[in-house]
C-alpha positions as a Markdown table, in Angstrom:
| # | Residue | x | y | z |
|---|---|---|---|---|
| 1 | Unk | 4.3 | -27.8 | 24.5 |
| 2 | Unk | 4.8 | -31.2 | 24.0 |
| 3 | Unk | 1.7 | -33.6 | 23.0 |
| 4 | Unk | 0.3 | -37.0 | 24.3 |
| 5 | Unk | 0.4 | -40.1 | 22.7 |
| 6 | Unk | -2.5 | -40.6 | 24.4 |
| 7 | Unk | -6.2 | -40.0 | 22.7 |
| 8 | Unk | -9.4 | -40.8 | 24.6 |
| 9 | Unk | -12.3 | -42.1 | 22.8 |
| 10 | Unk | -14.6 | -39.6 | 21.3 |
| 11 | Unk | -17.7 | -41.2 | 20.4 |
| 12 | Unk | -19.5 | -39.4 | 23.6 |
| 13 | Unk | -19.1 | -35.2 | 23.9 |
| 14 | Unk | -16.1 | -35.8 | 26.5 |
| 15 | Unk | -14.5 | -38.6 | 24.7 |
| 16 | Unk | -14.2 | -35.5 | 21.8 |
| 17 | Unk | -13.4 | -32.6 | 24.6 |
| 18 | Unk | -10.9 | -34.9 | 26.1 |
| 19 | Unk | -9.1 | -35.9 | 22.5 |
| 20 | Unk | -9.5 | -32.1 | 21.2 |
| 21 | Unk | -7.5 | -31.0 | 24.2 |
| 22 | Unk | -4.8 | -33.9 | 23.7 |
| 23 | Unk | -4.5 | -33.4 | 20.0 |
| 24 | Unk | -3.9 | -29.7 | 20.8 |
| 25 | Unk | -1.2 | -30.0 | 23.5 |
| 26 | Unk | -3.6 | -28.5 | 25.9 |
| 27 | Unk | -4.2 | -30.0 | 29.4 |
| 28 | Unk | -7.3 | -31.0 | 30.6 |
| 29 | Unk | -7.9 | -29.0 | 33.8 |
| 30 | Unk | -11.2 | -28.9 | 35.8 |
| 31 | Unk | -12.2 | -25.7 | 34.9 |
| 32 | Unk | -12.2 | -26.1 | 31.1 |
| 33 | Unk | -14.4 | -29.3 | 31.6 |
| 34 | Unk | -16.7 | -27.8 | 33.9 |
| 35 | Unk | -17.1 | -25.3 | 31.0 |
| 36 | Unk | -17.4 | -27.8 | 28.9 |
| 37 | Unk | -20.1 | -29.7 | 30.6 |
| 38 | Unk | -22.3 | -26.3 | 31.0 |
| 39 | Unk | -22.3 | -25.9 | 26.8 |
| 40 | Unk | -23.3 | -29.4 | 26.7 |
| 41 | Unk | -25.9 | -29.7 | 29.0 |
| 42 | Unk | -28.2 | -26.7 | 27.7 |
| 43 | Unk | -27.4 | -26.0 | 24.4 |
| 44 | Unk | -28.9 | -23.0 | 23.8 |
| 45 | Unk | -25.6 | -20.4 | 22.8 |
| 46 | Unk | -25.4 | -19.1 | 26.0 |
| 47 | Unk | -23.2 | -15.8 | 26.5 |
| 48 | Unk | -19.8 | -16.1 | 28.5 |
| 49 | Unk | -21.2 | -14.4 | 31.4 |
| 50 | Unk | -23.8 | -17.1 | 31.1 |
| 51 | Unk | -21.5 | -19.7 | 31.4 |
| 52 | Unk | -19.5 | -18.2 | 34.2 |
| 53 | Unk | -23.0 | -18.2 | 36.1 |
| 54 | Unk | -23.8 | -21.8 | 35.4 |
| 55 | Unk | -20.8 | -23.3 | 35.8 |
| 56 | Unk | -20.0 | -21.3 | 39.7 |
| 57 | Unk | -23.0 | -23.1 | 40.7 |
| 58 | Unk | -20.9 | -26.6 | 40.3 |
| 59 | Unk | -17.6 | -24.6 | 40.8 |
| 60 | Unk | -18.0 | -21.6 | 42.5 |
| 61 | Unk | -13.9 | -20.7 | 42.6 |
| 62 | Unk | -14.2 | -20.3 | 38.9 |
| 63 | Unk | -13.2 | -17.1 | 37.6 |
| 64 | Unk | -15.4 | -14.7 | 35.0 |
| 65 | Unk | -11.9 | -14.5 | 33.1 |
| 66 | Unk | -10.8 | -18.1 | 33.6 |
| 67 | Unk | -14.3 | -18.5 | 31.7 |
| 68 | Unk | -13.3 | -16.5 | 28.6 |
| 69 | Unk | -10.0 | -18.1 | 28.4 |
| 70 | Unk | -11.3 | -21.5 | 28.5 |
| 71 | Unk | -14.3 | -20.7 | 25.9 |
| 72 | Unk | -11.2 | -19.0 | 23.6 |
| 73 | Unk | -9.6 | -21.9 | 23.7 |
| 74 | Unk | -12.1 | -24.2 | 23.1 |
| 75 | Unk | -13.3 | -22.1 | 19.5 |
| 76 | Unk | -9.6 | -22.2 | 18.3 |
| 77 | Unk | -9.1 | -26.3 | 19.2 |
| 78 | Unk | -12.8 | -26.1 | 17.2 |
| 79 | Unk | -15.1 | -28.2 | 20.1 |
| 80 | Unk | -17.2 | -24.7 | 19.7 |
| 81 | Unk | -18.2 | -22.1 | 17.8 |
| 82 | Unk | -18.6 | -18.7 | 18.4 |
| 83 | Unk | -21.9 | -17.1 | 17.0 |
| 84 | Unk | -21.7 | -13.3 | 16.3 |
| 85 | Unk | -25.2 | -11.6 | 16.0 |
| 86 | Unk | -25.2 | -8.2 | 15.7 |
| 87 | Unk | -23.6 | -5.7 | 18.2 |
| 88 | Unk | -24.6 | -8.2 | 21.0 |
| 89 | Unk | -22.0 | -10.2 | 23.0 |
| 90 | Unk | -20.9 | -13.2 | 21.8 |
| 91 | Unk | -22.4 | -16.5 | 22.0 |
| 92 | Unk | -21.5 | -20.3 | 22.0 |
| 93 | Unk | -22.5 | -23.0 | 20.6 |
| 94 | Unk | -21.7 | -26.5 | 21.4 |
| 95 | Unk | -23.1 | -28.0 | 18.1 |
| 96 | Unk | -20.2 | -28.7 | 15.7 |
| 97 | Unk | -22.7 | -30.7 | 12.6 |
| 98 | Unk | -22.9 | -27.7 | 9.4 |
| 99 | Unk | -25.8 | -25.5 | 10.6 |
| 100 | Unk | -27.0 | -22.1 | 10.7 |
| 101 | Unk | -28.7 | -19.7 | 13.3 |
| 102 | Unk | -32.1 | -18.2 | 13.3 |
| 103 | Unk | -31.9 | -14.8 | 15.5 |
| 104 | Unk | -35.6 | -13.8 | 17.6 |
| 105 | Unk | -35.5 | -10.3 | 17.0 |
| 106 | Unk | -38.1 | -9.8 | 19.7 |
| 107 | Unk | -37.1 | -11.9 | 22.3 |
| 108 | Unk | -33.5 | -12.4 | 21.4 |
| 109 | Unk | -33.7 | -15.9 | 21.7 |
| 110 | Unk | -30.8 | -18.1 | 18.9 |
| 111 | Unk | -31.9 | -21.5 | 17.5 |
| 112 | Unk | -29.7 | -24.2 | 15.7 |
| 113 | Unk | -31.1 | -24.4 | 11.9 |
| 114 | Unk | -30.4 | -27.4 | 10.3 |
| 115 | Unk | -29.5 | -27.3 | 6.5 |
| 116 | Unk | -31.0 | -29.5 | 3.3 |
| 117 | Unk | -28.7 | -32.8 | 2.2 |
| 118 | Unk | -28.6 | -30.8 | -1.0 |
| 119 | Unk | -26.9 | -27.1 | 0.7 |
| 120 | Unk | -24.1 | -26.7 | -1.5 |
| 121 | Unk | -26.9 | -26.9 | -4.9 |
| 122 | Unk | -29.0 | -23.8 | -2.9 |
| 123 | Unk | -25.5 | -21.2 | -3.9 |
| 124 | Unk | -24.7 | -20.0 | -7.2 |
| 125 | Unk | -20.7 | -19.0 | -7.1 |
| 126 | Unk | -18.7 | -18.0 | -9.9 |
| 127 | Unk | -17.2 | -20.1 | -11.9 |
| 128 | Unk | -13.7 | -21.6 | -9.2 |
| 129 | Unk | -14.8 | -20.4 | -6.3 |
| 130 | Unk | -14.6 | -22.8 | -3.7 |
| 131 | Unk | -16.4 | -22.3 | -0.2 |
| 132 | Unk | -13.9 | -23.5 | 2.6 |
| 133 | Unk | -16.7 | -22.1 | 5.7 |
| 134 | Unk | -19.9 | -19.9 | 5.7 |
| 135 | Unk | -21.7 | -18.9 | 8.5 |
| 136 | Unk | -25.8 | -18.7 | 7.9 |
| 137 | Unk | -27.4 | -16.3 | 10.2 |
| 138 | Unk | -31.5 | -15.8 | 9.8 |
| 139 | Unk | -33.5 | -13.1 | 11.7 |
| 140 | Unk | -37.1 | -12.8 | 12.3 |
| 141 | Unk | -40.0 | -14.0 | 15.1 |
| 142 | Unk | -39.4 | -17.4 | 16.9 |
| 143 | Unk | -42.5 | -19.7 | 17.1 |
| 144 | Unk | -43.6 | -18.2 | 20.5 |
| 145 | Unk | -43.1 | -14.5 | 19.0 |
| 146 | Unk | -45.1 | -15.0 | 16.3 |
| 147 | Unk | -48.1 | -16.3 | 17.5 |
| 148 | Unk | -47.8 | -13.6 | 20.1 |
| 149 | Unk | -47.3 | -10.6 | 17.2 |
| 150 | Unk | -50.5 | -12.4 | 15.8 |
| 151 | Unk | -52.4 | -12.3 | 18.6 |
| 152 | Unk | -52.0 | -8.6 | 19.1 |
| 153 | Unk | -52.7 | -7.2 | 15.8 |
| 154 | Unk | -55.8 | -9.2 | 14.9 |
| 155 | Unk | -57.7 | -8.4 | 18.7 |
| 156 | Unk | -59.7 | -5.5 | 17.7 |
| 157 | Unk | -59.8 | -2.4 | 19.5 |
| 158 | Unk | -62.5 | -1.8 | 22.7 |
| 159 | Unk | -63.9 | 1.9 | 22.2 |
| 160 | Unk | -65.1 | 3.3 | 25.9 |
């Protein structure tokens, strides 16, 4: 496929969805921006089948398989990543800075964690090994399952 000369500005999230897709010889059809639009506008790592449901409410011709192919090909031209937790189906996530995930194991619910300036002092490698990608995944009780888990088991006990 041949590429365009052409490359969008991509100081705004389209301006970078628009000059990914050029750069990668791939067009830029409705469907992939509507897609797009849905990771952008909520980001909270939705599932495909999430997406497919938000984005037939602006496009309701869209396909559930038109929505995997366009999510594929967004991960491998790198505008998202894919988030693996567990056995669970996979999720997306629109935020493209170095981060890691914390997983709710109650409520399921996956936030963006934000890493120190000073991340790569935190490892201790060998000596030559060179980290090229890592992927930081954290499991435990979100804010509102927490305080929750607190709440019932300090409330004492009624005897009847």
């Amino acid at each position: 496929m041949k590429k365009s000369s052409y490359t969008p500005a991509n100081d705004s999230p389209m301006g970078q969805y628009a000059s990914a897709m050029v750069q990668g010889g791939l067009r830029l059809t409705p469907q992939r921006r509507q897609v797009y639009e849905v990771l952008m506008n909520k980001r909270d790592h939705p599932t495909a089948t999430e997406v497919f449901i938000r984005a037939q409410k602006r496009m309701p011709s869209i396909s559930l398989a038109t929505v995997y192919n366009c999510l594929e090909t967004m991960v491998g031209s790198g505008l998202v990543k894919a988030v693996h937790v567990d056995r669970e189906p996979t999720r997306f996530c629109a935020n493209l800075q170095e981060h890691g995930h914390f997983h709710c194991t109650e409520c399921g619910h996956i936030s963006d964690v934000e890493f120190s300036q000073n991340q790569d002092k935190g490892w201790k490698l060998p000596f030559g090994f060179l980290v090229t990608q890592h992927d930081v995944s954290l499991r435990g009780l979100c804010a509102d399952c927490s305080t929750n888990s607190k709440k019932i088991h300090h409330s004492k006990p009624t005897i009847k």
